[in-house]
C-alpha angles and dihedrals in degrees: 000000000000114000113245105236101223119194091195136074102315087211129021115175106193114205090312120189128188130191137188114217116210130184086273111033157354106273107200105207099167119033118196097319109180126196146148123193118198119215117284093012122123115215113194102210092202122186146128112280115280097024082106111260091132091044086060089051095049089043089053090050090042087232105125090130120216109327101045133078138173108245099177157029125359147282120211130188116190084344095299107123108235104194087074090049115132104225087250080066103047090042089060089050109035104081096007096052109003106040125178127203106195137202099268112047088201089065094062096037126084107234092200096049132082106242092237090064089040086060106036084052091076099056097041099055093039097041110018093229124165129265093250099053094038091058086046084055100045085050093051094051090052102050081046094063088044106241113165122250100005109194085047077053094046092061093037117117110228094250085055097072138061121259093262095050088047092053090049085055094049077049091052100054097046089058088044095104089021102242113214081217117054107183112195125191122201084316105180107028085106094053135079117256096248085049090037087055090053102040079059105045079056100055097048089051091045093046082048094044093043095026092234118176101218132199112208120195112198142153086202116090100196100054088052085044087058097033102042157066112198121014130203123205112217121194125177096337099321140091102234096173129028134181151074115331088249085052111059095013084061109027106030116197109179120059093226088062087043092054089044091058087045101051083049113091106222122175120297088029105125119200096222092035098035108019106182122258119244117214104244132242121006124293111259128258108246094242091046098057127143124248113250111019116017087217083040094117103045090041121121094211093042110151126204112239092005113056093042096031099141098248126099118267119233130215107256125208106250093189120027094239084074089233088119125046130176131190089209120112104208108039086128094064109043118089097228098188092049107129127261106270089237121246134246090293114212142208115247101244106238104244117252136212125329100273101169122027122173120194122189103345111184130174133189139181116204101206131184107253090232100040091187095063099015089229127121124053115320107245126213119247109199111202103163125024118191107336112188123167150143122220124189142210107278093001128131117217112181125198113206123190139116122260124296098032091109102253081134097057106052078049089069098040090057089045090048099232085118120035116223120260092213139343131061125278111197127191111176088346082297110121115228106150091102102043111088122221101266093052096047119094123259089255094053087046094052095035090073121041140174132229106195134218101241122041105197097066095050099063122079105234105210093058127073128242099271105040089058096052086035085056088054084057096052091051094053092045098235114156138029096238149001087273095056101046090049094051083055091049090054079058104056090040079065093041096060087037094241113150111262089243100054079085087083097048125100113237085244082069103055126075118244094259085054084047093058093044091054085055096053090053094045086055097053093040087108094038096252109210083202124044119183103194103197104212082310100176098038091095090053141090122260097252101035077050092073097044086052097054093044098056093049088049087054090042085051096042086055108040096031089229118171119231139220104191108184108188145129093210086102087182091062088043096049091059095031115045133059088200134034124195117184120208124189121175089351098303127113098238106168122012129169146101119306101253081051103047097038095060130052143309081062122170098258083255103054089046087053093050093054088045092060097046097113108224128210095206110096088201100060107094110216141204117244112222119148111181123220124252138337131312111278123248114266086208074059112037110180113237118269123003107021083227105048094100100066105028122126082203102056093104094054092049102047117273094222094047090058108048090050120044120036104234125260117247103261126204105220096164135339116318090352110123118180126183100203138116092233123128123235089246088058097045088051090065106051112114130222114278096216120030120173099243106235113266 
């Protein structure tokens, strides 16, 4: 089937509505959501989960499954309308011509298939290309997205690979036929940020070489802001902005897109001077919006009789060359470079005492060589090397590294659900890193608690809300009585502002940011004195984000906790956190405070990590590193410096130097340890990652 070359949009989407139909009622998921995408031009649909961005996607690849139907407007590809396709039709176009990444990789791999088969499949039954050409495609695509030993690759089964190879393959395939549509959902939430930056550095240099237009579907501002041209802002079912990144970034015109940038911490926000700004109230079911204007009721400029006035909103040209739109009624009006009104501003609370010192940690696995069979020699995992730390009263240490550098694991030895090989862990000069949970005291127990990543695993689905927190209670032996615990469970409610009723209502029924907040009150139920909040806000929405870390930071002002924030997220770190400390396979490789550590001589991967945050501010200028390859196995260190593999310094440093002796902890200011070869001279000269560009 030979490709139409079309001169025209490649995909115009004309006031196009969805709905799902239950057993009760019609539920509309997408209302009258218009947009056209040129050829080679990348458009970033951003919005909170559930406002439709997906749904678009879906409606686009005909692909809404049983329950959804399109009910209104049209879809058209290369002009071809695609809502009166046969399915003969669709099935040419969808993978040859029309290709998705999603979210998972593992969704879209076969885990019984070598990847070389999974690949050659595409052009052989598109093309009908031969075996042989087909294999010389699927290696060139590979070695495209820049995946190391291909043919290696090419035989590989998908558990065999990391995430982010995973993720290149799932890339790959999707070029395999070279769509003049890519459609990528959420592609990289499941990737580290130095993989995530790579995965898109890829993707921009594949859509230029194959001049792919390309439709990318994000909550994160700052990835949309370095993949795209124009950007549309989607809330509840509807576009409410449209228009070039510059333009809306810059020169806002709709007051949803204004809250997003405000619950977003971007550099120079402080957490006690600019605390950011949570958008208030839920977002609302679909088949529970307001008349009027669906953000009508968490809207700053909201106006009586006229914003909820029951008639349907239009967009409204923002610039007369008809580039920016906005659904909003009253953008006129509204002074869009006022200041903030500034926030209740705090006072940083002084730190305390040392309340948590750790000397030494070490923790190893042994594992069988051949996990399968448990035969051969046991290797040594070493997932944390030499841990040593102070943490304060009120203080936030935060402990930044990808996955896999061990930041977990020390997790579970504070929490005692591992013990310590070696090294000392202190709380209050009292040793407990080698007594596991179910030998500590109740105090000990309820002195360190965890807030986990992911919220919904962390509720027990069968008990309501406040029967779960009310059992924390009962394990940390607070209150005499039913009464009184739940009396104390009424409180934390109240602490992590939650409705009081929300004690009789099931976790299905809570959002995930409820969730979280369930979580955290379930956590200080017995005022721990330590919370180890494991990347608590990464599974949340960007606005819910912000309510989320404020409330931590209020919990914290008033009960002087000290917390332990493990994240990657080094936005969120920068405004959160007093004292950073960066891991990477195991090692302590940085640790300071954040105005140390933020700002040069950084350790190389430190300096890498800042460099692949991606940032939603057009005028911060930013570095541009992209490491090599993926992070080393810690069943596999390499030799020397954990880091050497990967490091864009080695040759300064001495190559040799580097791959064979691990480096020595170096004071380069108060409070500032490095592990790195680099001589004070090189270190000198590193500049800065992000610099604000001069107005």
């Amino acid at each position: 089937m030979e490709k139409r070359t079309y001169d025209g949009p490649i995909l115009e989407i004309d006031r196009l509505s969805i709905s799902f139909f239950t057993r009760l009622r019609e539920i509309p998921a997408v209302m009258n959501f218009s947009a056209s995408l040129q050829p080679g031009e990348a458009l970033g649909i951003v919005g909170e989960s559930g406002c439709g961005k997906s749904t678009v996607a879906l409606g686009v690849m005909q692909d809404l499954g049983v329950n959804g139907r399109i009910v209104g407007g049209s879809i058209k590809f290369k002009g071809r309308e695609m809502n009166t396709m046969t399915r003969e039709e669709l099935r040419d176009i969808r993978g040859s011509e029309i290709a998705m990444i999603y979210q998972e990789p593992m969704a879209s791999l076969n885990p019984a298939m070598r990847i070389g088969k999974q690949l050659m499949e595409v052009p052989m039954i598109h093309e009908g290309v031969s075996k042989e050409e087909a294999y010389a495609r699927a290696l060139e695509v590979v070695t495209d997205v820049k995946l190391p030993d291909p043919k290696r690759m090419l035989n590989s089964f998908p558990h065999q690979l990391s995430g982010g190879q995973q993720q290149r393959i799932v890339i790959a395939m999707a070029l395999m036929s070279k769509p003049s549509l890519l459609i990528l959902d959420e592609p990289t939430t499941a990737l580290d940020v130095t993989v995530e930056a790579a995965v898109v550095e890829l993707v921009k240099d594949l859509g230029k070489k194959y001049g792919t237009s390309m439709l990318f579907i994000s909550h994160n501002l700052g990835l949309v802001l370095e993949t795209c041209d124009r950007i549309c802002v989607m809330y509840s079912g509807e576009a409410v902005e449209r228009g070039t990144i510059e333009g809306v970034f810059d020169n806002m015109q709709h007051p949803y897109t204004q809250a997003l940038f405000r619950s977003i911490p971007l550099p120079g926000a402080d957490k006690n001077e600019h605390p950011l700004v949570a958008i208030p109230g839920n977002f609302p079911l679909p088949h529970e919006r307001p008349n009027g204007c669906n953000f009508g009721p968490r809207c700053d400029y909201f106006e009586e009789g006229l914003c909820n006035e029951n008639k349907p909103i239009p967009m409204y040209p923002a610039e007369d060359d008809g580039s920016h739109e906005t659904r909003c009624l009253r953008f006129k009006e509204i002074d869009w470079n006022a200041p903030l009104v500034a926030g209740a501003q705090t006072e940083k609370p002084a730190p305390g005492k040392v309340v948590l010192k750790m000397d030494n940690l070490k923790k190893y696995y042994e594992v069988a060589a051949s996990a399968l069979f448990g035969g051969g020699a046991k290797k040594v995992v070493k997932a944390n090397e030499t841990l040593s730390f102070e943490a304060r009263e009120s203080e936030t240490l935060a402990i930044v590294g990808e996955s896999g550098c061990g930041k977990s694991t020390f997790a579970k030895v504070l929490m005692g659900l591992e013990t310590a090989t070696d090294g000392e862990i202190l709380l209050d000069n009292k040793s407990i890193g080698n007594i596991p949970i179910e030998d500590r005291d109740t105090d000990t127990v309820a002195d360190v608690q965890m807030v986990f990543q992911n919220p919904f695993d962390t509720l027990n689905p069968s008990m309501t809300v406040g029967r779960q927190i009310m059992r924390a209670l009962e394990i940390f032996k607070i209150g005499k009585n039913d009464n009184e615990r739940r009396e104390r469970m009424l409180d934390l409610l109240d602490l992590v502002k939650l409705p009081r009723a929300f004690a009789d209502r099931m976790p299905r029924q809570l959002s995930g940011g409820q969730k979280q907040r369930v979580g955290i009150a379930r956590a200080f139920a017995g005022d721990a004195r330590i919370v180890v909040a494991d990347e608590p806000v990464s599974a949340l929405d960007v606005s819910v984000q912000a309510a989320v870390t404020d409330l931590l930071m209020e919990i914290q002002r008033e009960h002087k906790t000290t917390l332990l924030f493990i994240s990657h997220d080094l936005s969120i770190v920068r405004y959160l956190s007093d004292r950073v400390m960066v891991m990477y396979l195991g090692h302590v490789v940085e640790m300071g405070s954040t105005d140390q550590v933020f700002a040069p001589p950084y350790h190389p991967y430190t300096e890498a990590l800042l460099s692949a945050v991606p940032i939603a501010d057009t005028k911060i200028k930013k570095k541009h590193i992209v490491l090599e390859g993926d992070i080393p196995s810690a069943m596999n260190p390499p030799s020397g410096c954990p880091f050497q593999t990967r490091c864009n310094w080695k040759d300064k440093a001495g190559k040799s130097l580097c791959e064979s002796e691990v480096p020595p902890v170096r004071m380069l200011a108060d409070g500032h340890q490095v592990k790195c070869h680099l001589s004070d001279a090189d270190l000198a000269e590193m500049e800065p990652v992000i610099e604000m560009a001069a107005e």
